[in-house]
PATORKE-993846 format. One line per field, with one value per residue (C-alpha): residue number from 1; residue in three letters; x, y, z. Coordinates in steps of 0.2 Angstrom, whole numbers, plus 5000, padded with zeros to 4 digits. Each point is the difference from the previous one (the first is absolute). Example, Ala and Ser with C-alpha at 12.3 -4.5 7.8 and 13.67 -1.06 7.14 Angstrom:
resi <- [1	2]
resn <- [ALA	SER]
c1 <- [5062	5006]
c2 <- [4978	5017]
c3 <- [5039	4997]
***
This chain:
resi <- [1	2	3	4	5	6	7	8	9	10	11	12	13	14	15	16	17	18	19	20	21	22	23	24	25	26	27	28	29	30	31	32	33	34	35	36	37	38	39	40	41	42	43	44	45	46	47	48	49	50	51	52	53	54	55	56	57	58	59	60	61	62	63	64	65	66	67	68	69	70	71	72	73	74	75	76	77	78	79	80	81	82	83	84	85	86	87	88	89	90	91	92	93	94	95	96	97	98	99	100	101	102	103	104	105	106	107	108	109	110	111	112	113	114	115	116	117	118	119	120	121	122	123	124	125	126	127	128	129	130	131	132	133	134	135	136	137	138	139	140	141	142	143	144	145	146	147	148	149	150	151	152	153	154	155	156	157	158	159	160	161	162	163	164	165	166	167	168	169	170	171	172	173	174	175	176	177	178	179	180	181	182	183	184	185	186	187	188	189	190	191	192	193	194	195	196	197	198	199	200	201	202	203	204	205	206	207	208	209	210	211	212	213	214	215	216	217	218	219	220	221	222	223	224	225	226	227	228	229	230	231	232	233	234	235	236	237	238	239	240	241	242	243	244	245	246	247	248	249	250	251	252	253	254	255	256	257	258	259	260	261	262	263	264	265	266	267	268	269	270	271	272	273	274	275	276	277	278	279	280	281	282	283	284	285	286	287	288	289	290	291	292	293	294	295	296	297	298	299	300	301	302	303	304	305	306	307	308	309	310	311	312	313	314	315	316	317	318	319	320	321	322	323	324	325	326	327	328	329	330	331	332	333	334	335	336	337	338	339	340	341	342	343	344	345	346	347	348	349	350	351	352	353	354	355	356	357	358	359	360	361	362	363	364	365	366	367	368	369	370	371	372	373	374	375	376	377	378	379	380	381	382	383	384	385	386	387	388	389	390	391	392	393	394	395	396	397	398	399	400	401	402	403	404	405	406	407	408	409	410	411	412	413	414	415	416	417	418	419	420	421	422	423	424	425	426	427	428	429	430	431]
resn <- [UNK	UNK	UNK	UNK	UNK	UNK	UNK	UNK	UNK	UNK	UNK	UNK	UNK	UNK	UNK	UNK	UNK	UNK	UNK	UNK	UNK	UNK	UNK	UNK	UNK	UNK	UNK	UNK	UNK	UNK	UNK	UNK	UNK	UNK	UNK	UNK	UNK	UNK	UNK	UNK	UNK	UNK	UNK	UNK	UNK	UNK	UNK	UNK	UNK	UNK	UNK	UNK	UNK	UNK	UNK	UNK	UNK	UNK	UNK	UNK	UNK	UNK	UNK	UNK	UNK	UNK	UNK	UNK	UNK	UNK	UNK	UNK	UNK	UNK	UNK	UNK	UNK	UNK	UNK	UNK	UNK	UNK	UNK	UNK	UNK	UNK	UNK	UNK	UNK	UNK	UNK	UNK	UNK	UNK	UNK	UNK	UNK	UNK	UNK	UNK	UNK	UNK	UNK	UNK	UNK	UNK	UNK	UNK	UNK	UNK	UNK	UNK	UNK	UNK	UNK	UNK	UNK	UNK	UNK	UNK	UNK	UNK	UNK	UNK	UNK	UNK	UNK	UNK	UNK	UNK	UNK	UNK	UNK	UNK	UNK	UNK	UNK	UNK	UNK	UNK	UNK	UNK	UNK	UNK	UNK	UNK	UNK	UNK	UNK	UNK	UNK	UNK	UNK	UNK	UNK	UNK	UNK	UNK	UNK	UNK	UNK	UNK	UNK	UNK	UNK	UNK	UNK	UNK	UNK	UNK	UNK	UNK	UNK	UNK	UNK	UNK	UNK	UNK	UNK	UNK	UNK	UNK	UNK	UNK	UNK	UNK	UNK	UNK	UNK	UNK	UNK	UNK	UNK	UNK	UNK	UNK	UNK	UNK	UNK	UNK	UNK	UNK	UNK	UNK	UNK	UNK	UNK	UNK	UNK	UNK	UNK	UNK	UNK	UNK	UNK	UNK	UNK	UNK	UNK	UNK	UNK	UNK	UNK	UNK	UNK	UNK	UNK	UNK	UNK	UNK	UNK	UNK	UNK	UNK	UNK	UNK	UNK	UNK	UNK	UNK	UNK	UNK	UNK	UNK	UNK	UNK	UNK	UNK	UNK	UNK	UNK	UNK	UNK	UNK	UNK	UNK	UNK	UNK	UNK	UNK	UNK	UNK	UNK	UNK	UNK	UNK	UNK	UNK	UNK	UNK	UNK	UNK	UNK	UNK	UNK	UNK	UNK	UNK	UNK	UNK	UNK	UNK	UNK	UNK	UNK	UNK	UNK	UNK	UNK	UNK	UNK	UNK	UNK	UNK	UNK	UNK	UNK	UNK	UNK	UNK	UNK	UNK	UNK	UNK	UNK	UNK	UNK	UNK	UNK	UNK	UNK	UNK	UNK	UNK	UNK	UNK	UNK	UNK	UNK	UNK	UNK	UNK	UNK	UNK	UNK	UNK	UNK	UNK	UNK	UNK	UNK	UNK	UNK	UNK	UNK	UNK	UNK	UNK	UNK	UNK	UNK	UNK	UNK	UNK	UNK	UNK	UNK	UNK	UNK	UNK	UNK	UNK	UNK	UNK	UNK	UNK	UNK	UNK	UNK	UNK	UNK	UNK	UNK	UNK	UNK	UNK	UNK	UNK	UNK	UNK	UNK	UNK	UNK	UNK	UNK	UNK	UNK	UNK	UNK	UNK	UNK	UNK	UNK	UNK	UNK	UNK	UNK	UNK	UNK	UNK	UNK	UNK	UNK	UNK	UNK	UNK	UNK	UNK	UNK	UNK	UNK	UNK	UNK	UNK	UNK	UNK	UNK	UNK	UNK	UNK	UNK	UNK	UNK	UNK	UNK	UNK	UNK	UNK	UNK	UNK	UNK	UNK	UNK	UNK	UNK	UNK	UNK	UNK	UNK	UNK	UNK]
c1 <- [5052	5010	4994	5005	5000	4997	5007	5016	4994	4995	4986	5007	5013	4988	4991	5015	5005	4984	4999	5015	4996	4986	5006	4989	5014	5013	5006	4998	5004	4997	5001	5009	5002	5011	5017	4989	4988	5017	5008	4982	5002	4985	4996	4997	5017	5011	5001	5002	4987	5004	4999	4997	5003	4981	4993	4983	4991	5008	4987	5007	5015	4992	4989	5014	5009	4982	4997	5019	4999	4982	4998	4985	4997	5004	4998	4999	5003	4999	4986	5004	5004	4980	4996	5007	4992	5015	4988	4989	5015	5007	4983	4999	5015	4995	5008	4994	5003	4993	4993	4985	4998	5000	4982	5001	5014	4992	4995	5016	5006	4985	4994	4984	4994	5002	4990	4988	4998	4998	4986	4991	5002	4995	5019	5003	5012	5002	4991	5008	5000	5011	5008	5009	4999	5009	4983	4986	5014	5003	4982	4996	5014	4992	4986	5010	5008	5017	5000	5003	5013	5005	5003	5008	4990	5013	5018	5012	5011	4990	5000	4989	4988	4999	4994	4992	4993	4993	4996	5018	5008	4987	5004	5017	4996	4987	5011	5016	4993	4987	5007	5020	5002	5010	4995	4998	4986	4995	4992	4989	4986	4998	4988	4997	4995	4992	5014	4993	5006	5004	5015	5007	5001	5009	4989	5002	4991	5004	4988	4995	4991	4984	5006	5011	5007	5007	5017	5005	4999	5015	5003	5013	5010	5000	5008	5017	5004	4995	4981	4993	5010	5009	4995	4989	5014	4997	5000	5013	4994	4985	4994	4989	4990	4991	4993	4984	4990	4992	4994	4983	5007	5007	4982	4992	5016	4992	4983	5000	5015	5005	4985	4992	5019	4995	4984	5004	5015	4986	4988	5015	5007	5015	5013	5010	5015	5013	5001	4987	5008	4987	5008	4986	4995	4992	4986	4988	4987	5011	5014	5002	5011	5010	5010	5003	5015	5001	5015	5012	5002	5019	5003	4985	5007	5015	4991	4986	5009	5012	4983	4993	5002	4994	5010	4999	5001	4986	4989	5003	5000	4983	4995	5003	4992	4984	4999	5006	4983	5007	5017	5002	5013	5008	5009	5014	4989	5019	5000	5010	5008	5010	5010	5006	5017	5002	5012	5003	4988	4987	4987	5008	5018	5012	5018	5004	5014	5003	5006	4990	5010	4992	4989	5007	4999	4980	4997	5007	4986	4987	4982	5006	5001	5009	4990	5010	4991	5013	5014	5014	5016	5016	5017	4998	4987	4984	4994	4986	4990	4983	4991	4992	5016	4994	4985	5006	4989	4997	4987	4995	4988	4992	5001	5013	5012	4997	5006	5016	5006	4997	5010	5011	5005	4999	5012	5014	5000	5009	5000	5003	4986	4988	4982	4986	4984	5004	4983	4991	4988	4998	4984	4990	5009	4992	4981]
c2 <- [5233	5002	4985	4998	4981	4999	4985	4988	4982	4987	5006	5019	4993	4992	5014	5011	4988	5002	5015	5003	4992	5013	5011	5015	4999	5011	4999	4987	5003	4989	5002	4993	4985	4988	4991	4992	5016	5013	4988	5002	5011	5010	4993	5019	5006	4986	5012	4991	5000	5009	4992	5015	4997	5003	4988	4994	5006	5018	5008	5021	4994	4992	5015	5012	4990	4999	5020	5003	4987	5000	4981	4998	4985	4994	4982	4993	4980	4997	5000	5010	5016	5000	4995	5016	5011	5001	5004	5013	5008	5000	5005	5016	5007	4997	4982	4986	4984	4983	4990	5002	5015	4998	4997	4986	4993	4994	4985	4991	5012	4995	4981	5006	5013	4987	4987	5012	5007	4982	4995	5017	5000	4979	4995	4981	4998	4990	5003	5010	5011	5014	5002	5009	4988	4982	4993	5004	4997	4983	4995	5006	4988	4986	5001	4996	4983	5013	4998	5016	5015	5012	5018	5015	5015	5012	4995	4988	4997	4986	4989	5008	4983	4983	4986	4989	4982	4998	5010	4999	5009	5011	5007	4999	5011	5015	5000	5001	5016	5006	4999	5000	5012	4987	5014	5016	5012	4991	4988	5010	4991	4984	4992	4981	4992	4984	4989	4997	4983	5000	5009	5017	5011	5019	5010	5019	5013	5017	5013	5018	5008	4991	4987	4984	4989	4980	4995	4981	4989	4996	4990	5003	4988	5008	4988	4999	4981	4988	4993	5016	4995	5012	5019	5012	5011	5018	4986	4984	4999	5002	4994	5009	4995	4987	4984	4994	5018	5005	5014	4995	4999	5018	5005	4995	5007	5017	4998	4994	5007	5019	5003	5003	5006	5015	5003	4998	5015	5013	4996	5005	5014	4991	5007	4985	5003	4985	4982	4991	4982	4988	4984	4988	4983	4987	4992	4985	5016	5011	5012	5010	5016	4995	5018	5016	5010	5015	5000	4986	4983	4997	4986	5000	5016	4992	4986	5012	5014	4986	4997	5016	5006	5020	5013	5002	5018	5002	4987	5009	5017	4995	4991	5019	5011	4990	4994	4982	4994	5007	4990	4983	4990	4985	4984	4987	4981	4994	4993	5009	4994	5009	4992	5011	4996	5007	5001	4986	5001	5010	5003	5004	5007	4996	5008	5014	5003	4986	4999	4994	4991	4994	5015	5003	4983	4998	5015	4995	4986	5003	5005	5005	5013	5001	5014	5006	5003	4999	5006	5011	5006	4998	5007	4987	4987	4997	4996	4993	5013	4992	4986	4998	5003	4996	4994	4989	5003	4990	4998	4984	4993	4990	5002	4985	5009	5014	4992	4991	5018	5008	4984	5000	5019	4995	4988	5013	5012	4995	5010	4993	4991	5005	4990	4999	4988	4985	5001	5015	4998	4982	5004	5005	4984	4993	5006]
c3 <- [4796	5016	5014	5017	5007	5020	5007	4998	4998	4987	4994	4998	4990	4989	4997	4999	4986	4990	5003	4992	4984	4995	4988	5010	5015	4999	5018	5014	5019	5012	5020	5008	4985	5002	4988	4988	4997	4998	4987	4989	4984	4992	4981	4996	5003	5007	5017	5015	5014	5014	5018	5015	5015	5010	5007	4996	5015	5002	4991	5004	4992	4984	4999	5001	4984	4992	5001	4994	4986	4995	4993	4990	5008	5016	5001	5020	5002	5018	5014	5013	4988	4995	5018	5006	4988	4987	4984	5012	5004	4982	4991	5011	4991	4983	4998	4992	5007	4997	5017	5008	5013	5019	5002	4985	5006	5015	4990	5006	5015	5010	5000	5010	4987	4985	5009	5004	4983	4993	5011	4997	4982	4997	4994	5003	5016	5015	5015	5012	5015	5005	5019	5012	5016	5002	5008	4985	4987	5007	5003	4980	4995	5011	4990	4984	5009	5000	4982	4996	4992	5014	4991	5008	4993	4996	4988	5004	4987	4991	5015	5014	4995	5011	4994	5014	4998	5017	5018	5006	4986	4999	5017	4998	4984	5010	5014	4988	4988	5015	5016	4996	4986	4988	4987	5008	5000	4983	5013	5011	4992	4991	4990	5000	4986	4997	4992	4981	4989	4984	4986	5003	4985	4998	4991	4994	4993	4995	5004	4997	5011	4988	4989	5006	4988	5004	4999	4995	5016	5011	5015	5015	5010	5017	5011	5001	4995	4989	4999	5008	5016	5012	5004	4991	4990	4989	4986	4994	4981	4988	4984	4987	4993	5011	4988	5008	5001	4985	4991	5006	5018	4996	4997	5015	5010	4990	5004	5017	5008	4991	4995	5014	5007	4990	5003	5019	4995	4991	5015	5012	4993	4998	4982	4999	4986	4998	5003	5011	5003	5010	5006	4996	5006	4985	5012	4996	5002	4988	5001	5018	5005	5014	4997	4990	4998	4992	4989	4988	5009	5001	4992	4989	4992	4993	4991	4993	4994	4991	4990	4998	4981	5002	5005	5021	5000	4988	5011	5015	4993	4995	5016	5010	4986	5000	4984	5003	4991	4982	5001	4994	5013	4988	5010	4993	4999	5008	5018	5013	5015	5013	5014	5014	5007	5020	5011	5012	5016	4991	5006	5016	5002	4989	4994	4987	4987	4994	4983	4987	4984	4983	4998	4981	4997	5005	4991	4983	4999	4988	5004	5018	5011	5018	5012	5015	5015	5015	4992	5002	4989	5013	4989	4985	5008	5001	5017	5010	5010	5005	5001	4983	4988	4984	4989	4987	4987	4983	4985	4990	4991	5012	5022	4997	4989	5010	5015	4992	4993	5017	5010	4986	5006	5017	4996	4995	5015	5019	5014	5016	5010	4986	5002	4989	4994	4988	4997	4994	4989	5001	5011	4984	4990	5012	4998]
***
C-alpha cells in the first residue's frame, strides 16, 4: 500500500509511526509533516517517509499530489480538512480516503447540528439552546443560575468552549464569542449548555458507514496547568486506559449513547466512515455527550495507538471498505500515558525556533515514544514551531508506571521556556 497522511501534529506522527510498522505499507507521505514524522522509517523497506510541503487545508493542491501519486489510502488527521469537504472532493476522483464526508463531518464543525441530532435521536446530553442574539442567549443562561458551557458552533481550534460558573461570566463569555468575534465566523451562533457535574472521559469509535466498534477509554487534560487550572488548550496530556470505568460501564456507554448514535445516522441518511470521538460527562444520572468530533483526539491518539496490537492500515483499510465487522482489533493490557510539552505562553502567543536538546536521549528509554507536533528541522536542529511541541508518550504496567516512564522522558528533553502538567493522569489515580 501507498498512504498519504494529511496533517503535521502529534497525532499524525503517531499514526504515521504505526502506520509505518504494517508490513502492508510500502510508502508513506505525509503533508505537510513535521521533524519527527520525516525521520520515521517504514518496517517494510527501511525507506523513509516523506514530508510534502501542503498544508493541511489546501485541498487543490492535495488533490493534485493524490491524482499524480494515487495513494491507496489517504489518511486525513485534522478537522478543518473533513469540514471543508476534503473526502467529497477526493472520492469524486476515484480516491479512497479515510474521514467522514462533508455532510458527516458536521458532527464536530457545527455544535448546533450535534445538539440537535442528540435531542432528536434520545442520546443523553445536557440541556441546551442554540442562539444568535445576546438578549435570548443571556436570559437562557439565567435560567441555568449562569452555570453553563458557552459553545461557538463552528471550529476553533479546540478552544472555542467557556466555561462559566455564574451570570457574570456567562455574559462576559456570549458577548465574547457572540458579539466580538474572539473566534471568527465559527461563532455566529452559539449554543448554551447547562453546565453538567461529574468526570470527563475520551471515548472513540471507529465506524463504517453501519458498524462502529469501541476503543479502550481515555481522558484529556485540557487546561493548561496543574489541577485542571488555567485555559482550555487543544490538549496537555492523557492517559489510556482510564481505571474506574469498566467493561460494564463500556456497555451501557454502547447501549445508551452509539447505539442509538446509529440508528439516529440510518434514520438521517447520514454514511459516516472513520472515527466518531464523543467527549462525555460521567453523571450521577449516567454518562452524557457534551461533544463529538469527527476524527483522532490529539493527544488521545498517542496513547491508544501505543496500545493497539493490529496492524493500522488493515484496521482502517477495513473501516473505509465496509467490512470493519469481520476484523478482530487486539490492544496491549499496558497503561499509556502522554505528556505534552508547549511552548511557553501556550495557549496564547508564544515564540518559535527554539532548539530543542535531549531528544536522543528521551528516545533511547525503553517502552517510549516521543511524537513531534510543533516541530521543525533548522540545518542540524530540531526546533520549536507551535504551541504543543511534543507528546511524551510511555507504556507500563499499571497508569503509575506509565506515568513515571513518560516524566522520566519528560525529564530528558530542554527547550527554552518549555511548560507542561506535573500531573496527568493523576485524575484517574484519583477516582
Amino acid at each position: 500500500m501507498k498512504l498519504l497522511v494529511i496533517g503535521s501534529g502529534g497525532r499524525e506522527h503517531a499514526l504515521v509511526w504505526k502506520l509505518a510498522q504494517s508490513a502492508r505499507v510500502r510508502q508513506i507521505w505525509c503533508a505537510p509533516g513535521n521533524a519527527g514524522i520525516a525521520a520515521e522509517h517504514l518496517a517494510a523497506n527501511d525507506t523513509l517517509v516523506e514530508c510534502v510541503p501542503i498544508g493541511a487545508e489546501d485541498l487543490e493542491l492535495l488533490l493534485a499530489f493524490a491524482r499524480k501519486h494515487r495513494p491507496d489510502l489517504t489518511v486525513v488527521g485534522p478537522d478543518n480538512p473533513l469540514a471543508a469537504g476534503i473526502v467529497d472532493l477526493f472520492e469524486q476522483d476515484g480516491l479512497r480516503m479515510f474521514g467522514p464526508n462533508r455532510s458527516a463531518a458536521r458532527f464536530e464543525s457545527s455544535k448546533v447540528f450535534a445538539q440537535e441530532f442528540m435531542e432528536r435521536h434520545g442520546i443523553p446530553t445536557a440541556r441546551a439552546g442554540t442562539f444568535s442574539e445576546f438578549g435570548a442567549a443571556s436570559r437562557f443562561a439565567s435560567g441555568l443560575g449562569g452555570r453553563c458551557a458557552v459553545k461557538a458552533d463552528g471550529l476553533a481550534l479546540g478552544k472555542g468552549v467557556l466555561i462559566c460558573r455564574n451570570m457574570e461570566q456567562a455574559d462576559q463569555a456570549i458577548e465574547q464569542i457572540l458579539v466580538r468575534k474572539a473566534f471568527g465566523p465559527a461563532g455566529a451562533r452559539i449554543v448554551i449548555q447547562e453546565l453538567l457535574e461529574g468526570t470527563e472521559v475520551s471515548l472513540h469509535a471507529l465506524c463504517d458507514g453501519k458498524t462502529a466498534r469501541l476503543f479502550p477509554t481515555s481522558q484529556d487534560h485540557k487546561r493548561a496547568l496543574d489541577g485542571d487550572q488555567g485555559p482550555n488548550t487543544g490538549g496537555m496530556g492523557t492517559c489510556s486506559p482510564v481505571p474506574f470505568l469498566s467493561e460494564a460501564d463500556l456497555a451501557s456507554v454502547r447501549r445508551t449513547i452509539l447505539e442509538p448514535w446509529l440508528r439516529g445516522c440510518a434514520a438521517d441518511g447520514i454514511d459516516y466512515r472513520g472515527i466518531l470521538y464523543p467527549g462525555l460527562m460521567l453523571t450521577q444520572d449516567g454518562p452524557k455527550v457534551l461533544e463529538y468530533n469527527a476524527r483522532f483526539g490529539d493527544p488521545e491518539t498517542q496513547v491508544y495507538l501505543m496500545r493497539l496490537e493490529s496492524d493500522l492500515a488493515d484496521v482502517l483499510d477495513a473501516c473505509v471498505s465496509g467490512g470493519l465487522d469481520r476484523i478482530e482489533i487486539r490492544w496491549r493490557p499496558e497503561s499509556a500515558v502522554c505528556v505534552v510539552m508547549a511552548s511557553g505562553g501556550y495557549p496564547g502567543s508564544y515564540a518559535k525556533h527554539k532548539p530543542i536538546h535531549g531528544l536522543d536521549a528521551a528516545g533511547r528509554l525503553p517502552n517510549t515514544k516521543v511524537f513531534h507536533a510543533g516541530t521543525a528541522r533548522e540545518a542540524d536542529q530540531v526546533v520549536t514551531n507551535g504551541g504543543r511541541v511534543l507528546g511524551v508518550t510511555a507504556l507500563g504496567a499499571d497508569l503509575e508506571k506509565a506515568r513515571a516512564a513518560a516524566y522520566a522522558a519528560v525529564d530528558a528533553i530542554r527547550f527554552e521556556g518549555a511548560q507542561f502538567r506535573r500531573d496527568i493522569g493523576m485524575k484517574a489515580l484519583a477516582r
